[in-house]
C-alpha positions in Angstrom: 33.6 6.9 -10.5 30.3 5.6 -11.1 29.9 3.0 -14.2 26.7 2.9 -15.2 25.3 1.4 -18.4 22.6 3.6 -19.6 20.4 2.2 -22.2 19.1 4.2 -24.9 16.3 3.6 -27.5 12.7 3.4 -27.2 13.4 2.3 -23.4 12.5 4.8 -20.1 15.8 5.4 -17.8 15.2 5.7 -14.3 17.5 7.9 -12.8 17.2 5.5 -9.6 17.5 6.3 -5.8 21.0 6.1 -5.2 24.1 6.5 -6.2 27.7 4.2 -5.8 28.3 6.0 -2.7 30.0 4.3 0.4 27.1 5.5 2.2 24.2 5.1 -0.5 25.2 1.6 -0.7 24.4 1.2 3.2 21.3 2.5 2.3 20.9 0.0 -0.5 21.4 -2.2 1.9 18.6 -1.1 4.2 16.1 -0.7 1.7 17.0 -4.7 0.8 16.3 -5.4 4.4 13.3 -3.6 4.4 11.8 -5.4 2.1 12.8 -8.8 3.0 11.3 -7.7 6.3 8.4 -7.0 4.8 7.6 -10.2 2.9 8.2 -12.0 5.7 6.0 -9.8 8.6 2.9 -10.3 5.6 3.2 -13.5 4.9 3.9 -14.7 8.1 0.5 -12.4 9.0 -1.5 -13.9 5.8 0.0 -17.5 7.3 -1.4 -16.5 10.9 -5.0 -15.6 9.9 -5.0 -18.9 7.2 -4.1 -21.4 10.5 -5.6 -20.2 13.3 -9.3 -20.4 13.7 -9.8 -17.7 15.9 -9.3 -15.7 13.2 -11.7 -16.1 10.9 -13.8 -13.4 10.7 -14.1 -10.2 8.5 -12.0 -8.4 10.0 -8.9 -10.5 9.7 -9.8 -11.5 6.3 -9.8 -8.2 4.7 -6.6 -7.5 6.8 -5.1 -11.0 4.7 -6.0 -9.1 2.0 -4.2 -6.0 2.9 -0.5 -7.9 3.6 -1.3 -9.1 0.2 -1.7 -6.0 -1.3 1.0 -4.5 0.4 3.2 -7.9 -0.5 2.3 -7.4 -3.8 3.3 -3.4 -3.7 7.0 -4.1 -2.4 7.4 -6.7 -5.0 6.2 -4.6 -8.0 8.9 -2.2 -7.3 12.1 -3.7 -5.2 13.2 -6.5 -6.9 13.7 -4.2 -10.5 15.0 -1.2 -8.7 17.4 -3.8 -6.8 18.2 -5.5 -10.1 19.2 -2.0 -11.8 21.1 -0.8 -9.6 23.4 -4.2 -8.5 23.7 -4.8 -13.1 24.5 -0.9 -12.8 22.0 -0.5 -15.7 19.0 2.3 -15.8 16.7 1.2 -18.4 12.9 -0.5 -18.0 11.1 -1.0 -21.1 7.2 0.5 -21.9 6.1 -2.7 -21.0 7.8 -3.2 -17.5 7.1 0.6 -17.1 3.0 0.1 -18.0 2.9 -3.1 -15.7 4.7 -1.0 -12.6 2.3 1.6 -13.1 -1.1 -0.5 -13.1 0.1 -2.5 -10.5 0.7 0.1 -8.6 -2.5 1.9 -8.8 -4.5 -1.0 -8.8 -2.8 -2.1 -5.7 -3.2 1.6 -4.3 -6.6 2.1 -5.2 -7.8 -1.2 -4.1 -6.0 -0.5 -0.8 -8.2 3.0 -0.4 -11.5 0.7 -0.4 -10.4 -2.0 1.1 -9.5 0.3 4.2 -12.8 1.8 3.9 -14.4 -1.4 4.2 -12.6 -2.3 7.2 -13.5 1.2 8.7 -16.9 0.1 8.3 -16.4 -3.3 9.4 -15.6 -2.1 12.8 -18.5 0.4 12.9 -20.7 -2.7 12.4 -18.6 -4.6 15.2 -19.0 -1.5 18.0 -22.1 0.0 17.2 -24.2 -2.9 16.7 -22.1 -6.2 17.8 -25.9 -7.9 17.9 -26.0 -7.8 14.3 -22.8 -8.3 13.0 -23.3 -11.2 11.7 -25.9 -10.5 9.8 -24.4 -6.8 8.8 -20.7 -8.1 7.8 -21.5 -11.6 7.1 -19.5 -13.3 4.6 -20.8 -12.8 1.0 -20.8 -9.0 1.5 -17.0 -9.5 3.0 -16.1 -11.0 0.0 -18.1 -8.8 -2.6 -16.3 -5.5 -0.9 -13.0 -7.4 -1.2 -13.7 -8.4 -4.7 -14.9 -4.7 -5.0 -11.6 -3.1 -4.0 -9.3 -5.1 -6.9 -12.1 -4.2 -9.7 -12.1 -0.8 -8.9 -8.4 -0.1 -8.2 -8.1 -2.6 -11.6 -10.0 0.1 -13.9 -8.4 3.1 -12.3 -4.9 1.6 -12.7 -5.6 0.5 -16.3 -7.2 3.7 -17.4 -4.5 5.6 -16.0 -1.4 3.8 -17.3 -3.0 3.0 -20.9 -3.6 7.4 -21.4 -0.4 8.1 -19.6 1.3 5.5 -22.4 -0.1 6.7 -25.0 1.4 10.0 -24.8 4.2 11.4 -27.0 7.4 11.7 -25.6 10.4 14.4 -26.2 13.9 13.4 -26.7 14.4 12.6 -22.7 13.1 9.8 -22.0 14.9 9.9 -18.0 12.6 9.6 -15.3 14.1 11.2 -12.3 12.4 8.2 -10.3 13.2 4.6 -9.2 10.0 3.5 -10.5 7.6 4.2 -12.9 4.7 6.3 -11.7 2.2 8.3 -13.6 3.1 11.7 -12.4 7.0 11.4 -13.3 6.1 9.9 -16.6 3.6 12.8 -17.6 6.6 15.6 -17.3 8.3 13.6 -20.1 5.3 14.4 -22.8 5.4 17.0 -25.4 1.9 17.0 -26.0 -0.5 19.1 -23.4 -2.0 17.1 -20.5 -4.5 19.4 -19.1 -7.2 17.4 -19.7 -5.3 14.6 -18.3 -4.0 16.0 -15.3 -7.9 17.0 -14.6 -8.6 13.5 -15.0 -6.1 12.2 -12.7 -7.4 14.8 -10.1 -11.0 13.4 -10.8 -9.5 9.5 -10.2 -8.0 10.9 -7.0 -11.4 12.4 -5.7 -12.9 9.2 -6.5 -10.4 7.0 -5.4 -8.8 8.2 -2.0 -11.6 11.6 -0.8 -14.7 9.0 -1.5 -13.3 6.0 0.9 -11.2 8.7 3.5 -14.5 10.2 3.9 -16.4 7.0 3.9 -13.8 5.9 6.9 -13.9 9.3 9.3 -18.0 9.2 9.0 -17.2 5.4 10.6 -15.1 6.9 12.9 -16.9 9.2 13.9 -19.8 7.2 14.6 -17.4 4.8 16.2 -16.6 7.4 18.6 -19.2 8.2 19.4 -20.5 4.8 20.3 -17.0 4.2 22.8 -17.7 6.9 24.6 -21.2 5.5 26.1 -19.5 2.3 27.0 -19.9 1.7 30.7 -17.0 -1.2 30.5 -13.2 0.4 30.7 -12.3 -3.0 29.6 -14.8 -2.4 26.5 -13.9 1.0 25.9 -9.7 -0.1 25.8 -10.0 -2.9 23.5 -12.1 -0.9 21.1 -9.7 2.0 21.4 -6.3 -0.6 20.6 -8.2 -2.5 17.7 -9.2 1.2 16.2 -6.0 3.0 16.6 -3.9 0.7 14.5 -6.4 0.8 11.9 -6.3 4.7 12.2 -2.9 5.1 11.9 -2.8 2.6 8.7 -5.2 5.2 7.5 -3.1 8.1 7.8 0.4 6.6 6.4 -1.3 5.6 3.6 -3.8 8.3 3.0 -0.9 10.8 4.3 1.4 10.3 1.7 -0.7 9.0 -1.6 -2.2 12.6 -1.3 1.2 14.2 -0.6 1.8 12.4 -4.6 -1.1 12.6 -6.2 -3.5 15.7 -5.1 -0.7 18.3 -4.8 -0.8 21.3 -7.6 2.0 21.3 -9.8 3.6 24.3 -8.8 4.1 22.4 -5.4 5.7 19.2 -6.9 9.5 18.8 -6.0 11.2 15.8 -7.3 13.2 15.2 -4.5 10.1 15.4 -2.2 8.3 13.0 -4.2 11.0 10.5 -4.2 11.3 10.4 -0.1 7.4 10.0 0.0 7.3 7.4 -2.5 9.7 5.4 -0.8 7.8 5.9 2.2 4.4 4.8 1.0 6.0 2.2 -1.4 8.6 0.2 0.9 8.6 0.9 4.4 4.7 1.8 4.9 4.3 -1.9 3.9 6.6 -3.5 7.0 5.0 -1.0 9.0 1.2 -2.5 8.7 1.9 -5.8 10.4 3.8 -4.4 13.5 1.2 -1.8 13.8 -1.7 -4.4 13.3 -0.3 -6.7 15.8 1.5 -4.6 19.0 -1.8 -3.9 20.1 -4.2 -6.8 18.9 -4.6 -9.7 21.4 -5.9 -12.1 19.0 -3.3 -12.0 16.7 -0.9 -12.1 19.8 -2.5 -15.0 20.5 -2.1 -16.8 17.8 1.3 -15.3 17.1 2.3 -17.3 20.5 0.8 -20.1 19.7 2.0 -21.2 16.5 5.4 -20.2 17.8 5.0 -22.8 21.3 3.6 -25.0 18.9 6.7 -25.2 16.0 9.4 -24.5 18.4 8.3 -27.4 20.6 8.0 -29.6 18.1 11.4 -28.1 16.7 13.2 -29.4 20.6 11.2 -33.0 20.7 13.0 -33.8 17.2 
């Protein structure tokens, strides 16, 4: 029999993602493993591009900044959800459930731009490799960086301070294992038309703007591979654009699935899957898909490995 301790009061109760099962704790397990995975593949990827020379540029400095953003996602919602269910407790105060929720727009909306501006970085590097230095040189690298926290900053803290401020009914169970605006809202009494319209707005402007921004790229990128005379040319731009692409779509995939879906279409269940998706495992995912086809950070992945583990046998 499950024995939970449910905490009652002014604090939210996350109804959680599993159960005491046999085989929901296997699960658990996964999901533990999964996320320890993740840290690891990120900072060991954030570590790579910090040592090695060869790879600092642009491109691999906005992809630092993405395993930080996605380090930053799994640890904004693991480590509590962990922590409830192992103390078999439900509860997350206001406060923990306002931080979860502007970190996690901030971090999502700051991942939207930030993939747009590497969509354009590698426009600038294919269709005009003459220039990029001068194109994607370092200030403006750093400005659209600096760029993607602001803006996913002000949408997250918009967002979490109106969805707070709501009143709530007697239930205050989220049937979630984290806080996220959408679960919260179907807690209010109060009407959140207006609201939900400006959500929809926030999601225009946060995920359509940069997706759109990133298929014009593509599709001038394209373009541009397609008159390369070199096969060589043509298959490295091809490997270097594909993992980006397919970063786009997890991500873009599955925030719309959440947040751009009409309310008659929202299943709680469904929402929960995705979530997890887009909130744990699309985060371990980014640095295998970044580096099974990228020679450079190959490279250097060899490299620092010959160069530890040999030091490792001499001692």
């Amino acid at each position: 029999m499950e024995n939970t301790n449910v905490t009652t009061g002014i604090n939210f109760i996350l109804l959680g993602l599993f159960n005491y099962t046999e085989t929901h704790l296997f699960l658990f397990s996964m999901v533990l493993m999964t996320f320890l995975t993740s840290l690891m593949g990120n900072a060991f990827m954030i570590m790579l591009i910090y040592v090695d020379p060869r790879l600092h540029t642009p491109m691999y400095f906005l992809l630092s900044q993405l395993s930080l953003m996605d380090m930053m996602l799994v640890l904004t919602i693991v480590p509590k959800m962990a922590a409830n269910y192992l103390r078999h407790t439900r509860s997350i105060s206001p406060t923990g459930c306002g931080a979860q929720i502007v970190l996690l727009l901030t971090l999502g909306g700051g991942e939207c731009f930030l993939l747009a501006a590497m969509a354009y970085d590698r426009y600038v590097a294919i269709c005009h490799p003459l220039r990029y230095p001068i194109l994607m040189n370092q200030k403006l690298c750093l400005h659209m960086t600096a760029g993607s926290w602001l803006l996913g900053g002000v949408d997250g803290l918009m967002q979490a301070g109106a969805t707070l401020s709501f009143p709530y009914c007697h239930s205050r169970e989220i049937n979630h294992f984290f806080c996220e605006a959408p679960s919260l809202v179907r807690l209010t009494c109060a009407n959140t038309m207006i609201f939900e319209f400006f959500m929809y707005v926030c999601c225009i402007l946060m995920l359509l703007i940069p997706l759109s921004l990133i298929l014009a790229s593509y599709s001038l990128i394209l373009a541009a591979v397609f008159r390369m005379q070199s096969n060589e040319a043509r298959k490295k731009a091809f490997a270097t654009c594909s993992s980006h692409l397919a970063v786009v779509g997890l991500f873009y995939g599955t925030s719309m699935f959440i947040y751009m879906r009409p309310k008659s279409y929202h299943s709680v269940g469904h929402d929960k899957v995705v979530s997890a998706f887009y909130t744990i495992l699309t985060p371990v995912l980014n640095p295998l898909i970044y580096s099974v086809r990228n020679i450079e950070v190959k490279g250097a992945c060899r490299k620092w490995l010959e160069k530890h583990f040999k030091c490792a046998a001499y001692e």
